[in-house]
C-alpha positions as CSV (number, residue, x, y, z in Angstrom):
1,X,7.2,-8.9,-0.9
2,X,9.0,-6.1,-1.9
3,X,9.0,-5.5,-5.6
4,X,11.4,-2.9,-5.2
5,X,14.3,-4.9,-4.7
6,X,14.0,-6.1,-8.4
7,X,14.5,-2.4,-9.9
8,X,16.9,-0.9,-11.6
9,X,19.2,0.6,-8.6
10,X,22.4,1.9,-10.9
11,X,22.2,5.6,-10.4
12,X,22.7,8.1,-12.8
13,X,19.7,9.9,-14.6
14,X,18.1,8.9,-17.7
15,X,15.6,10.2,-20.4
16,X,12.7,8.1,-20.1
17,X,10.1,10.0,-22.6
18,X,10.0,13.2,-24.5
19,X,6.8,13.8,-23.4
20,X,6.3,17.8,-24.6
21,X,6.7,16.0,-28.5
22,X,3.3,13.8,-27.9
23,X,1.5,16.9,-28.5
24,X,2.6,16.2,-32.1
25,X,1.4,13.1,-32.8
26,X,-2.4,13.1,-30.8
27,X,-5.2,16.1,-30.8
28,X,-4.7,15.9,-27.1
29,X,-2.7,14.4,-24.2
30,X,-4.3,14.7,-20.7
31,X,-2.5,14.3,-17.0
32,X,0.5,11.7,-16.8
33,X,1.2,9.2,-14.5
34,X,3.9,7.2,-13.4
35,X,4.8,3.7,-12.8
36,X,6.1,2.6,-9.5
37,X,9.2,1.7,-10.5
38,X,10.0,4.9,-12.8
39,X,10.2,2.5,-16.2
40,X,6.9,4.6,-17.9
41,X,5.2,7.3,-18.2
42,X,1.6,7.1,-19.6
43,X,-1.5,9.4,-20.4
44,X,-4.9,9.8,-22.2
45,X,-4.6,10.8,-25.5
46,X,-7.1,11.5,-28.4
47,X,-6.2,9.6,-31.8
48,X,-8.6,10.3,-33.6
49,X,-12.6,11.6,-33.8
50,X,-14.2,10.2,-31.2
51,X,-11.1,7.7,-30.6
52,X,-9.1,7.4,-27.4
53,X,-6.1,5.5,-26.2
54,X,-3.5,5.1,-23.6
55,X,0.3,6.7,-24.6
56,X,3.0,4.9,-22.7
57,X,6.6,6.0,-23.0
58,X,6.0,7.7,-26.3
59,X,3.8,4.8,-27.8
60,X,-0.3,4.5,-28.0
61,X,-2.3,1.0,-27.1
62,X,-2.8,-0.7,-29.8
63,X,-6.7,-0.6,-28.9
64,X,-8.7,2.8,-29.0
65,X,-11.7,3.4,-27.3
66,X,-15.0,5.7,-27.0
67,X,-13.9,7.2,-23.8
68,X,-10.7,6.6,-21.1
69,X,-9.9,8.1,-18.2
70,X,-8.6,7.0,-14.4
71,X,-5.1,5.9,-15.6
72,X,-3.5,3.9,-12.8
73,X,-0.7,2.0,-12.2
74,X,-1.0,-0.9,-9.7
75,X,1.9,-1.9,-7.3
76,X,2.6,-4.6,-10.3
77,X,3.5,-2.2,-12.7
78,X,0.3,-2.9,-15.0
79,X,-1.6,0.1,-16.2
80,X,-5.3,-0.2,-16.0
81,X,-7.7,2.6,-17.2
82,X,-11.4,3.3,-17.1
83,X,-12.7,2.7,-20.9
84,X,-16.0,2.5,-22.8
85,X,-16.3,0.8,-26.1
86,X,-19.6,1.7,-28.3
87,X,-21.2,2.8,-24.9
88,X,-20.3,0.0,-22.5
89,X,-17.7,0.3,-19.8
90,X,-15.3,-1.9,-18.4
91,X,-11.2,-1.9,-17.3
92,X,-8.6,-1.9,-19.6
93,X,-5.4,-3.3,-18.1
94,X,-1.9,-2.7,-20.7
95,X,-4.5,-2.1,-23.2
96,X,-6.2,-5.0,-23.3
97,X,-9.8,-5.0,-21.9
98,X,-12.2,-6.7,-19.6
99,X,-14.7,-9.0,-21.1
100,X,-17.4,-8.7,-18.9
101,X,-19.1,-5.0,-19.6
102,X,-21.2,-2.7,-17.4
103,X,-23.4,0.4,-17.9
104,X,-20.4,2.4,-15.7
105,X,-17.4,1.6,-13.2
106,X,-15.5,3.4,-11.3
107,X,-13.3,3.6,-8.0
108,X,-10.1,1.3,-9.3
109,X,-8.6,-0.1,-6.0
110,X,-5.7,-2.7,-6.1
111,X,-4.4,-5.1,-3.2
112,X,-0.5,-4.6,-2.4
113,X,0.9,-7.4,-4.2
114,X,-1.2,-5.6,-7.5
115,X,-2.2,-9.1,-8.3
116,X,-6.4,-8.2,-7.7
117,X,-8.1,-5.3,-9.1
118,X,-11.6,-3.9,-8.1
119,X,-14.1,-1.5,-9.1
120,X,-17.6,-0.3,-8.2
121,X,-19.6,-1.1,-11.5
122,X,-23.5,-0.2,-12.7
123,X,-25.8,-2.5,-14.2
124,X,-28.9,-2.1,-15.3
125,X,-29.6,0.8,-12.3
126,X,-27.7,-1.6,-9.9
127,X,-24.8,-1.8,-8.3
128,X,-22.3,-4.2,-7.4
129,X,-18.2,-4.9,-7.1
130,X,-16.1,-6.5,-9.9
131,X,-13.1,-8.4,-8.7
132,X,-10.6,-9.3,-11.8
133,X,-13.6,-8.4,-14.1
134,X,-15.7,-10.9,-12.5
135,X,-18.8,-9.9,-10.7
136,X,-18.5,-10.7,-7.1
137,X,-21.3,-13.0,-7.6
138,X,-25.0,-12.7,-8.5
139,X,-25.8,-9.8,-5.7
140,X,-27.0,-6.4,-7.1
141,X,-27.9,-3.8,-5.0
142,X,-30.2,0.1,-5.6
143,X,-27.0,1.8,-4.4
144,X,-23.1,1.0,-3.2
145,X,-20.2,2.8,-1.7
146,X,-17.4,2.5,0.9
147,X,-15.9,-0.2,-0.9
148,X,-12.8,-2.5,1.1
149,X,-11.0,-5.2,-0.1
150,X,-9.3,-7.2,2.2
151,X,-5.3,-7.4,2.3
152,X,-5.1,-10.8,0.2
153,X,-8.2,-10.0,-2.0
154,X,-10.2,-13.0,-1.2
155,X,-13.2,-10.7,0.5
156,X,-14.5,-7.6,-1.2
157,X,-17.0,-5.5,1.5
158,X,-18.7,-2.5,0.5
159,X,-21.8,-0.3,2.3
160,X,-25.4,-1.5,0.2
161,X,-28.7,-0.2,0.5
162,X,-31.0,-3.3,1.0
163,X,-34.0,-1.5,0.6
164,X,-35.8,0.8,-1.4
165,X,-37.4,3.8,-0.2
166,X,-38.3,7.1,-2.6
167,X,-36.7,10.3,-1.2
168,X,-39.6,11.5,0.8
169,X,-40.1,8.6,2.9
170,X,-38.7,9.4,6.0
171,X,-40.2,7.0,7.9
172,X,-39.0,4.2,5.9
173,X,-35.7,5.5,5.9
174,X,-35.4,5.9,9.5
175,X,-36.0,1.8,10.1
176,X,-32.9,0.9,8.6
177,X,-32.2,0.6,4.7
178,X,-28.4,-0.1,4.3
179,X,-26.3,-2.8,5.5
180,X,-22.8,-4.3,4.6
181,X,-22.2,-7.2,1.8
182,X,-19.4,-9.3,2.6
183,X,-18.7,-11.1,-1.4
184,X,-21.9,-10.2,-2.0
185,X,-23.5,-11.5,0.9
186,X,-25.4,-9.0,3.3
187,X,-25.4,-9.0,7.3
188,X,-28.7,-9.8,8.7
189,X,-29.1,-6.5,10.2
190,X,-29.6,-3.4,8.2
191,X,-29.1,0.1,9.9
192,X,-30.6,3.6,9.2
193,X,-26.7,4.4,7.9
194,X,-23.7,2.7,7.2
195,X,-19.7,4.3,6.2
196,X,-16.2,3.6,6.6
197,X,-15.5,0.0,6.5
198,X,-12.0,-1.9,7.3
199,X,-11.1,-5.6,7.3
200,X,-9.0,-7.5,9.9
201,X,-5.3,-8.5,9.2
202,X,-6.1,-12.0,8.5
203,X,-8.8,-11.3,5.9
204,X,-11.5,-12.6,8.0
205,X,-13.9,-9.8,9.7
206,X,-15.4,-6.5,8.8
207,X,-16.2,-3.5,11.1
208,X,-18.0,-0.2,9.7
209,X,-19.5,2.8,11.2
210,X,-23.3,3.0,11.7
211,X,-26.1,4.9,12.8
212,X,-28.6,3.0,14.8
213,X,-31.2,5.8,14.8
214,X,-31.0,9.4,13.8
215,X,-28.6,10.0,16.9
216,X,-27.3,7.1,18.0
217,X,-24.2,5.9,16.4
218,X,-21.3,2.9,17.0
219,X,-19.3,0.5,14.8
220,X,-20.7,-2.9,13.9
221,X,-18.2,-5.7,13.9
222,X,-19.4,-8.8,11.4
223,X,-22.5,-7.3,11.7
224,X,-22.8,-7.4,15.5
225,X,-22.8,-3.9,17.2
226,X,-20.9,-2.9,20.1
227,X,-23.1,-2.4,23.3
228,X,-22.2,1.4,23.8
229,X,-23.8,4.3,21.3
230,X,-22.3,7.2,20.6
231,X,-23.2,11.1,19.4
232,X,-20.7,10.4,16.2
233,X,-18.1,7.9,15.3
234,X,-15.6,8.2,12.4
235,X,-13.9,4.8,10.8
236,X,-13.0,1.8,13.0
237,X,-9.3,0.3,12.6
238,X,-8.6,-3.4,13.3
239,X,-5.2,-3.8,15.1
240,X,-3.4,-6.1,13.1
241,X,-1.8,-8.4,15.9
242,X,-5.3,-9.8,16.7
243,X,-9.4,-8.6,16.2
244,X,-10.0,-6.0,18.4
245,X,-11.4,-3.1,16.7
246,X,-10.8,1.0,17.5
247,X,-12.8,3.7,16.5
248,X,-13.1,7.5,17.2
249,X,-15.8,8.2,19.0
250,X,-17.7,11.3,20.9
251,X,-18.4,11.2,24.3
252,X,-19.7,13.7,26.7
253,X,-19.2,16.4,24.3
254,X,-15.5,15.1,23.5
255,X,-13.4,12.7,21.5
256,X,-11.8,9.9,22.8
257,X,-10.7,6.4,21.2
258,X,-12.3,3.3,22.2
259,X,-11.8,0.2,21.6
260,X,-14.2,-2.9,21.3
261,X,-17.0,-0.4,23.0
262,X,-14.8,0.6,26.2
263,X,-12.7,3.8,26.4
264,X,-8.8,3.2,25.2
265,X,-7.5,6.5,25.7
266,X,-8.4,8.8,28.9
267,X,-7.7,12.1,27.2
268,X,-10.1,14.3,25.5
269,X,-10.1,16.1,22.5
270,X,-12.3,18.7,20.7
271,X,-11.4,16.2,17.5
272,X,-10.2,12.9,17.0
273,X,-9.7,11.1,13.7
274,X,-8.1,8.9,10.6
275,X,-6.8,7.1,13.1
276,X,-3.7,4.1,12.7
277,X,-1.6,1.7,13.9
278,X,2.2,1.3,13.9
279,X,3.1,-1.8,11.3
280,X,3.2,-4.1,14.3
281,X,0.2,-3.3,15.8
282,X,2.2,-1.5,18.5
283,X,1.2,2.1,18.6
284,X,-2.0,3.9,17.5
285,X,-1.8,7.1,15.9
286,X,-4.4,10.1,15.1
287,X,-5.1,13.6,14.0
288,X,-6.3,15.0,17.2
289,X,-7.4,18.4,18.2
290,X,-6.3,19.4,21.9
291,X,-8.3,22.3,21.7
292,X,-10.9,23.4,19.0
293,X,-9.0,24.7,16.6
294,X,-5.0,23.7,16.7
295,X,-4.1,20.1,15.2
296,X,-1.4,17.7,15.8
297,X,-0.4,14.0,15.8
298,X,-1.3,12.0,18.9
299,X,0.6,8.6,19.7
300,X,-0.6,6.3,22.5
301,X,-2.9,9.3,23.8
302,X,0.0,11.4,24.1
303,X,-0.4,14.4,21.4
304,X,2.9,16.5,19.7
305,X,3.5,20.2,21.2
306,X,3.4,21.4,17.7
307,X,0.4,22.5,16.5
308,X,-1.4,23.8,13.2
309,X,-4.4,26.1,12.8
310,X,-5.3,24.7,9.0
311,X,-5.1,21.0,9.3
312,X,-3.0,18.4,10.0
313,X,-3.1,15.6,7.1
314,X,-0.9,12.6,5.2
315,X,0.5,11.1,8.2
316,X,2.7,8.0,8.2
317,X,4.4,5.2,10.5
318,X,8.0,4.3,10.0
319,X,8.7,0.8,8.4
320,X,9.5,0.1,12.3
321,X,7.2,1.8,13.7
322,X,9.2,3.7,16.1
323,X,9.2,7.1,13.6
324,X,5.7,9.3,12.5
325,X,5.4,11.9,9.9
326,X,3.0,14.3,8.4
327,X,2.1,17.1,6.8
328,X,1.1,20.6,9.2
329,X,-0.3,23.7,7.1
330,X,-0.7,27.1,8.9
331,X,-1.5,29.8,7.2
332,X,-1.6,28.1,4.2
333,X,2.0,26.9,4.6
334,X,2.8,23.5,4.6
335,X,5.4,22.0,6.5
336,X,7.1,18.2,7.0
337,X,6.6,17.1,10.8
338,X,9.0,14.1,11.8
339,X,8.2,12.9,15.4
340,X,7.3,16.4,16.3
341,X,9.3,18.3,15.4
342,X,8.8,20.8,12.1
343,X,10.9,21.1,9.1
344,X,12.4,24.9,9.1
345,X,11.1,25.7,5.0
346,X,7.1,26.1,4.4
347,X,5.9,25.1,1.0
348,X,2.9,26.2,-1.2
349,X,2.1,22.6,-1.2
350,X,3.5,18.8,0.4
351,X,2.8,15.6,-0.1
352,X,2.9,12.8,2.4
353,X,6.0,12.2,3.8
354,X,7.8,8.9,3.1
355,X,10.2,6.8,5.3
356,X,13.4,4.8,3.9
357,X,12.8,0.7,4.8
358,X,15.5,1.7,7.6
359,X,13.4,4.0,8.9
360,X,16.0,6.4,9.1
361,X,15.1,9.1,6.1
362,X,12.5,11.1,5.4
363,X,11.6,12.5,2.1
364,X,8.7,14.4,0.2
365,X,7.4,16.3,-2.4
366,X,6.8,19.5,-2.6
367,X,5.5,22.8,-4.9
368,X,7.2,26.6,-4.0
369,X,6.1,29.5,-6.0
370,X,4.9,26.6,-9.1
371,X,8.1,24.6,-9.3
372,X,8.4,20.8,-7.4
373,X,10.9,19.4,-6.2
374,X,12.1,16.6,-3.3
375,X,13.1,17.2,0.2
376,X,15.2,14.6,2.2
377,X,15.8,15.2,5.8
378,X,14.8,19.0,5.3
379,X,17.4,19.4,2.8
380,X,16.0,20.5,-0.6
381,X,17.7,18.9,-4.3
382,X,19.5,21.3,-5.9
383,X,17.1,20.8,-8.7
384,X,13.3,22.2,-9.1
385,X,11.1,20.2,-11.5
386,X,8.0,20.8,-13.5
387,X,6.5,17.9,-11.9
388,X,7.5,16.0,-9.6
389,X,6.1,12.4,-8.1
390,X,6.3,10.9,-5.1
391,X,10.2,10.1,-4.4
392,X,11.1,5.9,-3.5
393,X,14.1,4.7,-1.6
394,X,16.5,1.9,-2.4
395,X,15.8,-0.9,-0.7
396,X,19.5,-0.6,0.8
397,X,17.7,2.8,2.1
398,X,21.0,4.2,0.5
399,X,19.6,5.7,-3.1
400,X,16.1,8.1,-3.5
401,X,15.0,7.4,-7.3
402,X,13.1,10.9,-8.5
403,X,10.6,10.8,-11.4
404,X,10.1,14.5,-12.8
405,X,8.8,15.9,-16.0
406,X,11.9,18.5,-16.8
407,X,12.0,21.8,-19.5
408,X,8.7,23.1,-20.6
409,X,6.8,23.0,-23.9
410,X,8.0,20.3,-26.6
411,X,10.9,20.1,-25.1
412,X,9.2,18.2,-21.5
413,X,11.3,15.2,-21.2
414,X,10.7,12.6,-18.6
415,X,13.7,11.5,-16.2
416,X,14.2,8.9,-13.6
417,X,17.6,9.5,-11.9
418,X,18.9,7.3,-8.9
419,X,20.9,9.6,-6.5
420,X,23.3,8.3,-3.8
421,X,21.7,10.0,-0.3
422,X,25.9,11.2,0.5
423,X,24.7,13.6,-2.8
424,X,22.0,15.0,-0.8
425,X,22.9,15.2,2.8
426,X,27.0,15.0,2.7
């Protein structure tokens, strides 16, 4: 569903916040954030010794805690934040908290829909996920990371180490101490290492990268590893049309991607990785090195002309999935890419590019010489902003909303302004 088509679309700019005056009223305000649909504007602030809250739109929670931080807004529109109270921790969500508690959380992560939240959380030296501020069940673990939630938020997955071993005990660690808990549950095979993990389109399997020995390595599907072992693998992608799994992987001194354990693509490269499909499972897409040192996009094993000697980074399918984007640096200049081809201005810094649900548009944001601003089909807004955040078409793909802190000092206001595309392009 797209929540988007129940914003306000009428364009015209207005005042949202005049966030340089909350310096008045708290000791302190920290970074702000926006809310998807431009409505708010929040931050940390200190109210008082040793007293924290949440300022939204010029207004504090009504709660105050010992410590907040890791304001985020989920797809919904809620705000949750990180928050301790006399010591314990636990997620606040519009100000109102979690009743379950836990020594620490951390690493907020929402489905799409916004409707299920999870963290990582601490207890007692263990570890374990928290779905909706339930634990995921009675599981603990001596460590946890990698954490995935499926797309509907039934299945949480995350990397656990199964057993314990003191940091000198090589030998121990080298039979296999980590595995992968499914809601808790662990596979029956543990392996020396375990990272990335990813779930299938239709909720119901897990693949992760592991290491089978101290030089072996291949991704583990449900638990079962595929036959072939490679020198290094980096995170395996499920297509989502069925359950065959791809993965980066290094072979005879060069990347390739396989899939399912059997070569996909016949090129080599001195790099391969962060690898993805096209929305319908189409195409597959990756940062790929032809040659040590330059970086493009490859699509379908065929890899852009353009080339970058920093990095390539941020890229991004179309809504149809005939359209890619990213982000090239050189030199320290970064530059929008759009199916190849390089947008003429560098910036200081870019964000990733983002496609109009025609698939027709590109926009961005961007920082020159300490001012932001947005960028739409190369062509810059007159405007340069403070801050900027990421810009959001209409769902008519006709309008780009911008959300931008504007003037400096007390007099920071924050804007959300709707502007017709015919502004921008002509």
């Amino acid at each position: 569903m797209d929540m988007s088509n129940n914003w306000n679309w009428n364009t015209g700019k207005r005042i949202i916040a005049e966030f340089g005056k909350w310096e008045d009223n708290f000791d302190w305000v920290e970074e702000p954030y926006v809310s998807p649909d431009g409505d708010k504007i929040a931050a940390v602030v200190k109210t008082g010794e040793m007293e924290f809250s949440v300022c939204v739109n010029g207004s504090a929670w009504e709660n105050t805690f010992d410590k907040v931080w890791y304001t985020r807004f989920a797809p919904d529109g809620r705000l949750t934040a990180i928050v301790s109270d006399t010591g314990a921790w636990t997620l606040a969500i519009d100000g109102t908290a979690w009743e379950e508690t836990f020594d620490y959380i951390w690493d907020t992560r929402f489905t799409p829909d916004g409707q299920t939240i999870v963290c990582a959380a601490q207890q007692g030296m263990r570890y374990l996920l928290v779905k909706n501020g339930a634990p995921w069940g009675e599981s603990v673990f001596a460590n946890i990371g990698h954490t995935a939630v499926s797309p509907d938020g039934s299945r949480l997955a995350a990397v656990v180490q199964t057993e314990e071993f003191s940091e000198g005990d090589i030998f121990k660690f080298q039979e296999g101490c980590y595995s992968v808990a499914v809601n808790g549950h662990v596979w029956d095979r543990n392996f020396v290492n375990a990272w990335e993990t990813s779930f299938s389109a239709n909720n119901q399997h897990v693949a992760t990268e592991v290491r089978l020995s101290l030089y072996d390595y291949t991704i583990a599907v449900d638990g079962q590893t595929w036959n072939a072992t490679y020198p290094s693998v980096w995170k395996p992608v499920f297509n989502p049309r069925d359950t065959t799994v791809t993965a980066p992987v290094k072979s005879a001194g060069a990347w390739i991607l396989a899939c399912d354990g059997q070569p996909l693509w016949t090129r080599k490269y001195a790099q391969l990785w962060h690898h993805m499909y096209s929305p319908d499972g189409s195409k597959i897409a990756a940062i790929a090195a032809p040659k040590f040192g330059r970086w493009t996009m490859a699509i379908d094993d065929q890899p852009w002309s353009a080339t970058f000697g920093d990095f390539v980074d941020e890229a991004v399918f179309s809504p149809d999935g005939q359209r890619l984007a990213c982000i090239g640096v050189e030199n320290k200049q970064h530059r929008i890419v759009v199916d190849g081809q390089t947008w003429a201005d560098g910036f200081d810094m870019a964000w990733q590019p983002v496609f109009s649900p025609d698939s027709q548009h590109v926009a961005a944001r961007v920082e020159k010489d300490g001012q932001f601003s947005i960028v739409v089909d190369g062509q810059p807004l007159k405007e340069a902003f403070n801050r900027v955040w990421d810009p959001v078409f209409s769902p008519d793909s006709r309008h780009i909303m911008v959300r931008a802190l504007e003037g400096q000092g007390t007099d920071a206001v924050y804007t959300r302004a709707v502007i017709p595309l015919t502004e921008i392009l002509g």
